[in-house]
LUMBA-813129 format. One line per field, with one value per residue: x, y, z of N, C-alpha, C in turn; residue number from 1; residue in three letters. Coordinates in Angstrom, 1 decimal, padded with zeros to 4 digits. Example, Ala and Ser with C-alpha at 12.3 -4.5 7.8 and 13.67 -1.06 7.14 Angstrom:
<dozas>
n_east <- (013.2 | 012.8)
n_north <- (-005.7 | -002.2)
n_up <- (007.8 | 007.1)
ca_east <- (012.3 | 013.7)
ca_north <- (-004.5 | -001.1)
ca_up <- (007.8 | 007.1)
c_east <- (013.2 | 012.9)
c_north <- (-003.3 | 000.0)
c_up <- (007.8 | 007.9)
num <- (1 | 2)
residu <- (ALA | SER)
</dozas>
This chain:
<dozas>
n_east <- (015.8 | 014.0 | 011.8 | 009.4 | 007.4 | 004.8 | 001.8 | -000.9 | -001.6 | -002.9 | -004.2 | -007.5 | -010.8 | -011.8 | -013.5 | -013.6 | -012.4 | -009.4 | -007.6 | -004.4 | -001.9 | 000.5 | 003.5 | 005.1 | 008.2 | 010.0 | 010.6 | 008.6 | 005.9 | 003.5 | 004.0 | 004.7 | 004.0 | 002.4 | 002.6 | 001.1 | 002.0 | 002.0 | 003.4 | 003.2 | 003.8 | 006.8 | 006.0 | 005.7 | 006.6 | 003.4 | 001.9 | -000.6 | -002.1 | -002.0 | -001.7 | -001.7 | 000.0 | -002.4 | -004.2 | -005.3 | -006.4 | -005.4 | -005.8 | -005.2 | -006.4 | -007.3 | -008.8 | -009.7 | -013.0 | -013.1 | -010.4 | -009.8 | -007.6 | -006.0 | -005.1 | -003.6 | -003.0 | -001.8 | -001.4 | 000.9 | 000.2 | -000.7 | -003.2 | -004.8 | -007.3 | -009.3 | -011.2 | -014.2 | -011.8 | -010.1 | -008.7 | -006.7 | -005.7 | -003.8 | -000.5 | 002.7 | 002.5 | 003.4 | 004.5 | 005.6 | 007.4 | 007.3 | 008.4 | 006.9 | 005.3 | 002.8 | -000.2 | -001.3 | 001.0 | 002.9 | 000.9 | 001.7 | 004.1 | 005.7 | 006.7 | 009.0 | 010.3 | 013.5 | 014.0 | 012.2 | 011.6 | 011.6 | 010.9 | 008.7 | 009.3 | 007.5 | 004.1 | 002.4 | -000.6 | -002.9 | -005.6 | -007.8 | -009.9)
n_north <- (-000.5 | -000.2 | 002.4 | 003.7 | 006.5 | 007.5 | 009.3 | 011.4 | 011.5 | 012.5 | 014.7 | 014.0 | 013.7 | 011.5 | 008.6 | 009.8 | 009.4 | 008.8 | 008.7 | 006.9 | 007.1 | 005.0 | 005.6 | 003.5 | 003.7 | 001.5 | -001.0 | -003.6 | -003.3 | -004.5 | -007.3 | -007.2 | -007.3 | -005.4 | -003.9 | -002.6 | -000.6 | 000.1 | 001.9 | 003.3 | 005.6 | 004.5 | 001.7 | -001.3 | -002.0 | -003.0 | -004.7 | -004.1 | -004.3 | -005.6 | -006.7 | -009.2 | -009.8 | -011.0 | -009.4 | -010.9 | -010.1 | -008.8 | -008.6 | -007.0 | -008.0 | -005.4 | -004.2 | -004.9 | -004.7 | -002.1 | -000.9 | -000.5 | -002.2 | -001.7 | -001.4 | 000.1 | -000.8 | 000.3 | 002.3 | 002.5 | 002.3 | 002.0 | 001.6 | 002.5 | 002.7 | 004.3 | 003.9 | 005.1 | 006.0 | 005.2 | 006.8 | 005.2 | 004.0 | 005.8 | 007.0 | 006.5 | 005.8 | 003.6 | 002.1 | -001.0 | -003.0 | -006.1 | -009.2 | -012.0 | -012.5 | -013.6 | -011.9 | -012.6 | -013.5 | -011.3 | -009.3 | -010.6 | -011.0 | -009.2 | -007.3 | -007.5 | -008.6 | -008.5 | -009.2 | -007.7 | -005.6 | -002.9 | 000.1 | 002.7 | 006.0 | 007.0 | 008.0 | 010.5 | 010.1 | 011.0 | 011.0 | 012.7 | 013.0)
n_up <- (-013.1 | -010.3 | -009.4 | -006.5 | -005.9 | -003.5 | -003.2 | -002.1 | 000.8 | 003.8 | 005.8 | 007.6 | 008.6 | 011.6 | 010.2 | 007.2 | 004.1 | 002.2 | -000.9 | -001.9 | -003.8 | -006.4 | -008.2 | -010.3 | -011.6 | -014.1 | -015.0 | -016.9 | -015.3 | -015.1 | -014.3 | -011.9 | -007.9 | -006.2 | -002.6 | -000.2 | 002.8 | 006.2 | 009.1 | 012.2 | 015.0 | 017.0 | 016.4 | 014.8 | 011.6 | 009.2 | 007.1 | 004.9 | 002.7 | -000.7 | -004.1 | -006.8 | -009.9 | -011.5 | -010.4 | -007.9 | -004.8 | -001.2 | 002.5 | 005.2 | 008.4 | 009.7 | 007.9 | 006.0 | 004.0 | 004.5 | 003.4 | 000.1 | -002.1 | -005.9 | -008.9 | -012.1 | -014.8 | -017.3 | -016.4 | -014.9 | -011.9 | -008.8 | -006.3 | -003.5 | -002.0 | 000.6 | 003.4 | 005.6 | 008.2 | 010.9 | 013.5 | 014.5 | 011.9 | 011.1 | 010.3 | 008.4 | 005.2 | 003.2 | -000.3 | -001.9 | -004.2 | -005.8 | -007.8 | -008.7 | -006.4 | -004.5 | -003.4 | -000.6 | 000.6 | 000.6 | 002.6 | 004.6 | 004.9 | 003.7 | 004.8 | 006.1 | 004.4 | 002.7 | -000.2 | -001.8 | -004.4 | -004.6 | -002.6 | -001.6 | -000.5 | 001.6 | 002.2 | 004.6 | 006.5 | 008.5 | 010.6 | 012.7 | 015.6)
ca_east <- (015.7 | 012.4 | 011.1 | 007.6 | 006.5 | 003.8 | 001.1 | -002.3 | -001.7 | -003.0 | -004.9 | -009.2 | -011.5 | -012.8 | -015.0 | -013.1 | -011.5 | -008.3 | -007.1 | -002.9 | -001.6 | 001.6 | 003.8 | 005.7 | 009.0 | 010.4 | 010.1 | 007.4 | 005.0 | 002.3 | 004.1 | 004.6 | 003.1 | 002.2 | 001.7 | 000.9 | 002.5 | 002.1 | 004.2 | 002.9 | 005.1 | 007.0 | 005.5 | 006.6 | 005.6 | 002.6 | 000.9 | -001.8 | -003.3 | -001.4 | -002.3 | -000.7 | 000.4 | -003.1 | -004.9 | -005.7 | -005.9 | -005.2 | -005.7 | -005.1 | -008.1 | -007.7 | -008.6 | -010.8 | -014.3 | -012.4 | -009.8 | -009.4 | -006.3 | -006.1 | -003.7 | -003.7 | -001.4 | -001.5 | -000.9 | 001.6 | 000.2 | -001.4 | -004.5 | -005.0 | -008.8 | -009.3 | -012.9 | -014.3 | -011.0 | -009.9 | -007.5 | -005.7 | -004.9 | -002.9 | 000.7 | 003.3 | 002.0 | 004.6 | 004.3 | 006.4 | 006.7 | 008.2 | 008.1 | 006.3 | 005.1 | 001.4 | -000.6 | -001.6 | 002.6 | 003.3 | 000.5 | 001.8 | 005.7 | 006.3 | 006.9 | 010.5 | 011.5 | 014.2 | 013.6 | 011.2 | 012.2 | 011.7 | 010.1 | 008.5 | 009.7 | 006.6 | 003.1 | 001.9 | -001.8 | -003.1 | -006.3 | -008.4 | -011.7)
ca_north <- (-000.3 | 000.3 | 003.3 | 004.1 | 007.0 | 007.6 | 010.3 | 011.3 | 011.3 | 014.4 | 014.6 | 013.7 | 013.1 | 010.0 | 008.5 | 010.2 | 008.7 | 009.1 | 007.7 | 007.2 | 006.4 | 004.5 | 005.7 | 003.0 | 003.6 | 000.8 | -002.2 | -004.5 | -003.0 | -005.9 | -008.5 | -007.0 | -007.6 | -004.2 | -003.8 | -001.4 | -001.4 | 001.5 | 002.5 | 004.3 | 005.8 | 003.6 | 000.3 | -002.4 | -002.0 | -003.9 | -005.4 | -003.7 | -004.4 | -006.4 | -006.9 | -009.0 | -009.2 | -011.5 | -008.8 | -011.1 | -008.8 | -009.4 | -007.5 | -007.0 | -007.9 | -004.5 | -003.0 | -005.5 | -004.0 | -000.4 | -000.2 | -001.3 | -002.2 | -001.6 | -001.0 | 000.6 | -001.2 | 001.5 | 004.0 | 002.2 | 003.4 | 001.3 | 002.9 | 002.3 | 003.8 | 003.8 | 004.6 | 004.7 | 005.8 | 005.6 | 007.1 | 003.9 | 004.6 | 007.1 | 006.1 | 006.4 | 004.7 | 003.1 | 001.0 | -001.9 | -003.7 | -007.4 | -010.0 | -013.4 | -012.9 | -013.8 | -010.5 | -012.7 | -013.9 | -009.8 | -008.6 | -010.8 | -011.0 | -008.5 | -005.7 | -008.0 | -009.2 | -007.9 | -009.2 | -006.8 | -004.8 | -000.9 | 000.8 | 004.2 | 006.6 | 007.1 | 009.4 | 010.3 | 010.0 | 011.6 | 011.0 | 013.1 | 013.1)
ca_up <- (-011.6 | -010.0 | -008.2 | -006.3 | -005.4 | -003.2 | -002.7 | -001.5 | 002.0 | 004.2 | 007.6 | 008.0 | 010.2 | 011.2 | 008.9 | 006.0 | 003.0 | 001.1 | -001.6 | -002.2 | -004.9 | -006.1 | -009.2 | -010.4 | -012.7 | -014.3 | -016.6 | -016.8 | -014.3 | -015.0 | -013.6 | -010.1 | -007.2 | -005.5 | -001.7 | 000.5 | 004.2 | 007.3 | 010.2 | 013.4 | 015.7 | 017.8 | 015.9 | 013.7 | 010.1 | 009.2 | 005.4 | 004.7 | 001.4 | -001.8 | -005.5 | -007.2 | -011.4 | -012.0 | -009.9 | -006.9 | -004.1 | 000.1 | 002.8 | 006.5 | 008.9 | 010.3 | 007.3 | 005.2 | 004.3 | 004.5 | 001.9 | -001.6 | -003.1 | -007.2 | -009.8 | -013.5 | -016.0 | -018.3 | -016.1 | -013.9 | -010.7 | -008.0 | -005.1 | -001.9 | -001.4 | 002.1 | 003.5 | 007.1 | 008.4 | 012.0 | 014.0 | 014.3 | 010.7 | 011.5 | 010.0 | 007.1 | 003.6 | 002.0 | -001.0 | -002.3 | -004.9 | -006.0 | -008.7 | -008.2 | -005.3 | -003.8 | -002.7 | 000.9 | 001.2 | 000.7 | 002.9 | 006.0 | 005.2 | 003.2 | 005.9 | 006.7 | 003.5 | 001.9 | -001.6 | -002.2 | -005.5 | -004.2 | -001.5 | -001.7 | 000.7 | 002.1 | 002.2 | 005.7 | 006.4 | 009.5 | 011.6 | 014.0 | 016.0)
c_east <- (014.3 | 012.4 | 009.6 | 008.0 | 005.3 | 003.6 | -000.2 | -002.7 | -002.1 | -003.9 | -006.7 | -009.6 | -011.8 | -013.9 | -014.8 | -012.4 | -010.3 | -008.1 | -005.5 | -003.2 | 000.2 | 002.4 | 004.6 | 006.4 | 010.1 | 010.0 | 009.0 | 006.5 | 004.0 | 002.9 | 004.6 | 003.9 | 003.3 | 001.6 | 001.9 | 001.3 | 002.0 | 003.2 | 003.2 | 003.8 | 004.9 | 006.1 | 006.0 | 005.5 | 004.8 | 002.3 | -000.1 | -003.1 | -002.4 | -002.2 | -001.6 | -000.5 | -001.5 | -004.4 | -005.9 | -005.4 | -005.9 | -005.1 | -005.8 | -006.6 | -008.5 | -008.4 | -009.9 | -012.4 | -013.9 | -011.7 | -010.2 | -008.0 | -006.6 | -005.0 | -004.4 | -002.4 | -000.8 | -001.1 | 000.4 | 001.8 | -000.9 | -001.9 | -004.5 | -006.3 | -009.3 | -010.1 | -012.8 | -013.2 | -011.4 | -008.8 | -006.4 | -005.3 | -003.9 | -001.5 | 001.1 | 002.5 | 002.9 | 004.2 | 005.7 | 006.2 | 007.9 | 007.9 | 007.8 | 005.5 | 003.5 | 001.1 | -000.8 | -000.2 | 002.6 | 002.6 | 001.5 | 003.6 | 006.3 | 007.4 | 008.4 | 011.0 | 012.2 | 014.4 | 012.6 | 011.9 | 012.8 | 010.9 | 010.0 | 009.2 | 008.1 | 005.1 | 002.1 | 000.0 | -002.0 | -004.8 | -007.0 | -009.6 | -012.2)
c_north <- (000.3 | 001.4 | 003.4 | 005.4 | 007.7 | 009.1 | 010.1 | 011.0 | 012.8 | 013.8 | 015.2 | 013.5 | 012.0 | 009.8 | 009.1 | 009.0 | 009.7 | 008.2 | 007.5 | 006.5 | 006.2 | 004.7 | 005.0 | 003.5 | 002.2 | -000.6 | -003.1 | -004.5 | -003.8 | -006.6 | -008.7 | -007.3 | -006.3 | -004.1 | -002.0 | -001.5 | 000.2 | 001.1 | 003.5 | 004.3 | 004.7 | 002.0 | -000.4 | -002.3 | -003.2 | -003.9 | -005.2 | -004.0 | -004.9 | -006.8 | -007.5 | -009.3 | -009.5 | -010.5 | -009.8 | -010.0 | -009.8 | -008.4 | -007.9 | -007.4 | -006.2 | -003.6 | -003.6 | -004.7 | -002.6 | -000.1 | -001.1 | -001.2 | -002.0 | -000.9 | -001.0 | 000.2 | -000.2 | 002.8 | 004.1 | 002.5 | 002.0 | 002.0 | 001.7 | 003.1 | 003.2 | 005.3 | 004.6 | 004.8 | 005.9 | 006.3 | 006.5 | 003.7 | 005.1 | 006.1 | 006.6 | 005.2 | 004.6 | 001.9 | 000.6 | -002.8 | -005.2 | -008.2 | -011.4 | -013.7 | -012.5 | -012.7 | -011.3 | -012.6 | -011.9 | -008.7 | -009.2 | -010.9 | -010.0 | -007.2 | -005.9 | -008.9 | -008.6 | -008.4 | -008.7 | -005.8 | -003.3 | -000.6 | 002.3 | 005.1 | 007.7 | 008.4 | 009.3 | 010.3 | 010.4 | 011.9 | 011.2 | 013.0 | 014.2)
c_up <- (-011.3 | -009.0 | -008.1 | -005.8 | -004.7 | -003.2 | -002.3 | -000.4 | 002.4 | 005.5 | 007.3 | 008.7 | 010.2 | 010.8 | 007.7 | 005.1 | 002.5 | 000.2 | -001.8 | -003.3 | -005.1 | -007.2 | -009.5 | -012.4 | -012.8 | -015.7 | -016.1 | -015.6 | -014.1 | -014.5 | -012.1 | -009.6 | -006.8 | -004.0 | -001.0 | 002.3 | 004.8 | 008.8 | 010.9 | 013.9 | 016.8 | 017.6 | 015.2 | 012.4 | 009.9 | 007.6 | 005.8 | 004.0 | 000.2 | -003.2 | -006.0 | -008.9 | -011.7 | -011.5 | -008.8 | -005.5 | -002.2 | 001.0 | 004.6 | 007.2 | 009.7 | 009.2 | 006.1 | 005.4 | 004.1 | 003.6 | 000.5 | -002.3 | -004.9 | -007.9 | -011.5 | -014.1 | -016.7 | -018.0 | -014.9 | -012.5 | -009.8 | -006.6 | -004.4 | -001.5 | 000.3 | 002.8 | 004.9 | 007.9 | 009.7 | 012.8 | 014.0 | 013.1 | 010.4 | 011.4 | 009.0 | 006.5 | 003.1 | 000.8 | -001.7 | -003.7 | -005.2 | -007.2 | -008.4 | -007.1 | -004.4 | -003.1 | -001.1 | 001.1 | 001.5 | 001.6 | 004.5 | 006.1 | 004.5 | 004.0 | 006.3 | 006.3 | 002.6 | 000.6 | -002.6 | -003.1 | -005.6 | -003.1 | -001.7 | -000.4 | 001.7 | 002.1 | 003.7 | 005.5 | 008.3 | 010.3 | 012.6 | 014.4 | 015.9)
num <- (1 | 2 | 3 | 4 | 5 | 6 | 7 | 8 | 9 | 10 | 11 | 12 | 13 | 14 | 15 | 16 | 17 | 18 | 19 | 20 | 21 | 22 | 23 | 24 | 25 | 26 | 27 | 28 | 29 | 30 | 31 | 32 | 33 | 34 | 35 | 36 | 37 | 38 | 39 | 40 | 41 | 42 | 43 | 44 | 45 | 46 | 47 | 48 | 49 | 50 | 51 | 52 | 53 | 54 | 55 | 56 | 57 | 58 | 59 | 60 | 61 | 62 | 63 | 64 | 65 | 66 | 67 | 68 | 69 | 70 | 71 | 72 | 73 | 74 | 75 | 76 | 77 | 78 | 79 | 80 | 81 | 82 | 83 | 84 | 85 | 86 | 87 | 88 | 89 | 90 | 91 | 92 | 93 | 94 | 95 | 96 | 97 | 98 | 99 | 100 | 101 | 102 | 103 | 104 | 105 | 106 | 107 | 108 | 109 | 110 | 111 | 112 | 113 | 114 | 115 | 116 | 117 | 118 | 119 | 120 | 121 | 122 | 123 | 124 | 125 | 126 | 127 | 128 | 129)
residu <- (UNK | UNK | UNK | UNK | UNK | UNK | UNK | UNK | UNK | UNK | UNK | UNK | UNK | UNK | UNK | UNK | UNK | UNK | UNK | UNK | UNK | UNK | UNK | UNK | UNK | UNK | UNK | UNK | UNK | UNK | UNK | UNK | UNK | UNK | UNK | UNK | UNK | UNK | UNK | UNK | UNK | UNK | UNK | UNK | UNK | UNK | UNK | UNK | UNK | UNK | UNK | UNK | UNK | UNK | UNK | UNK | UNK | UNK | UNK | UNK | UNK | UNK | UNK | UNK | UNK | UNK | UNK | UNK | UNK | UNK | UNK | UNK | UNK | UNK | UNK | UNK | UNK | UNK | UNK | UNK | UNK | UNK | UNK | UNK | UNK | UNK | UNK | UNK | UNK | UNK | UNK | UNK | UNK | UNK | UNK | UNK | UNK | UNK | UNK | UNK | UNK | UNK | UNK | UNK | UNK | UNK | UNK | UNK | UNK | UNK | UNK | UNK | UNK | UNK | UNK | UNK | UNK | UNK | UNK | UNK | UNK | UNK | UNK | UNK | UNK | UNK | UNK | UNK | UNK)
</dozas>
């Protein structure tokens, strides 16, 4: 059975970085696909940022140029570095993860597919001027 745990969420200013990160327990952590999703209040969860086993990566256009998706085999943990933030950042970080499946498919459907392996229960991240 797979679990994530996220962390490395906390509240910056704009124009700050954070990094999360994604602790994955489970079996064969290489051959996941790892994404990254957010929630704001009162919104529809969105795909963020996706990696998937071969280390192709995919990423929202709100977000391209700003974050970096990446993942450590060896340490079973997959980052979300995310630079230049904005307010509109501002959201739960959840990550997911699944087997087979294309980091673009996972950034743009993942958010409302239920064949998705685990979901973290999330790390806030917080945004002020």
């Amino acid at each position: 059975q797979v679990q994530l745990v996220e962390s490395g969420g906390g509240s910056v200013q704009v124009g700050g970085s954070l990094r999360l990160s994604c602790a994955f327990s489970g079996p064969s952590y290489s051959s996941y696909s790892m994404g990254w999703f957010r929630q704001a209040p009162g919104k529809q969860r969105e795909g963020v940022a996706a990696i998937d086993s071969a280390g192709t990566t995919s990423y929202a256009d709100s977000v391209k140029g700003r974050f970096t998706i990446s993942r450590d085999n060896a340490k079973n943990t997959a980052y979300l570095q995310m630079n230049s933030l904005k307010r509109e950042d501002t959201a739960m970080y959840y990550c997911a993860a699944g087997e087979g499946i294309e980091a673009w498919w996972l950034v743009v459907h993942g958010w409302n597919y239920d064949g998705l392996d685990s979901w973290g229960k999330g790390t806030l991240v917080t945004i002020s001027s």
